[in-house]
C-alpha positions in Angstrom: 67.1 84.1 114.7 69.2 87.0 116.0 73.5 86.5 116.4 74.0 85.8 119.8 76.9 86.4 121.8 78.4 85.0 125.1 81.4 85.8 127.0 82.0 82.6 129.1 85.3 80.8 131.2 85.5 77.2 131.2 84.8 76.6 134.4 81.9 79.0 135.4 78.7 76.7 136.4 76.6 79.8 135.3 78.0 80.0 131.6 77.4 76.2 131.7 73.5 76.7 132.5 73.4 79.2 130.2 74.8 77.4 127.0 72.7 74.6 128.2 69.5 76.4 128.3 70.5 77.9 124.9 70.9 74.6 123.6 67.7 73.5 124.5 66.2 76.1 122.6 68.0 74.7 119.1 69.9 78.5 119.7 73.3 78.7 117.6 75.4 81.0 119.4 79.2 82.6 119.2 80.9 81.9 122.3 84.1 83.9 123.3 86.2 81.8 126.3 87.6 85.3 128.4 89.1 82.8 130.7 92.2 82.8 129.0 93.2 86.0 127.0 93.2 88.6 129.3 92.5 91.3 126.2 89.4 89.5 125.6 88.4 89.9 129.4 88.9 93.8 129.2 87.2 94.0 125.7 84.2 92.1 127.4 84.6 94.7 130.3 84.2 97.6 127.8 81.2 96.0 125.9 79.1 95.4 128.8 80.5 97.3 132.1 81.0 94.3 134.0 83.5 91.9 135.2 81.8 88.7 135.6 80.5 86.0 132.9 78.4 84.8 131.3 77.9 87.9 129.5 74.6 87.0 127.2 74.1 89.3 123.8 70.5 88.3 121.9 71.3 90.9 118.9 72.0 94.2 119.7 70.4 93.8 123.5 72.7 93.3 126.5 70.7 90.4 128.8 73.1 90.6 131.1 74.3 87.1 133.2 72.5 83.5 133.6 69.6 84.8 136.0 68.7 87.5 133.5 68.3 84.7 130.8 66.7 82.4 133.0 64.3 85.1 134.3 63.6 85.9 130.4 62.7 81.5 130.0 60.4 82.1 133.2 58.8 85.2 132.1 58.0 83.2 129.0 60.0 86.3 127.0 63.1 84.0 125.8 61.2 82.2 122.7 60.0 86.1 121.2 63.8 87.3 121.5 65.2 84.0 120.0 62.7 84.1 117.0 61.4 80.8 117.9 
């Protein structure tokens, strides 16, 4: 299974749908919480060229937000990037 990475705040709806949905896959994931250190926010802002989380990484491609991942699950293309 590839490293994936998600930029998330604590109180964003669409980072919650996305860990959920991730965890219904039995994905293991390294979450960084931007909400708090501003430095994190602006190296997330580097990284991906946006401002807004979640931020989803499936190894070295960018997926983008919660509607990108969730387009992947309907698209039946999630389960071939997760490895599953």
């Amino acid at each position: 299974m590839p490293e994936i990475l998600i930029y998330t705040t604590t109180i964003c709806p669409y980072c919650i749908m996305a860990k959920r949905l991730l965890d219904k896959k039995g994905a293991a994931y390294t979450e960084i919480n931007v909400g708090t250190q501003p430095e994190l926010r602006e190296a997330m802002m580097q990284k991906t060229r946006r401002r807004t989380v979640p931020q989803i990484y499936i190894g070295d491609l960018h997926v983008g937000g919660f509607d990108e991942l969730y387009a992947l699950e309907q698209q039946k293309k999630l389960d071939p990037l997760l490895a599953i």
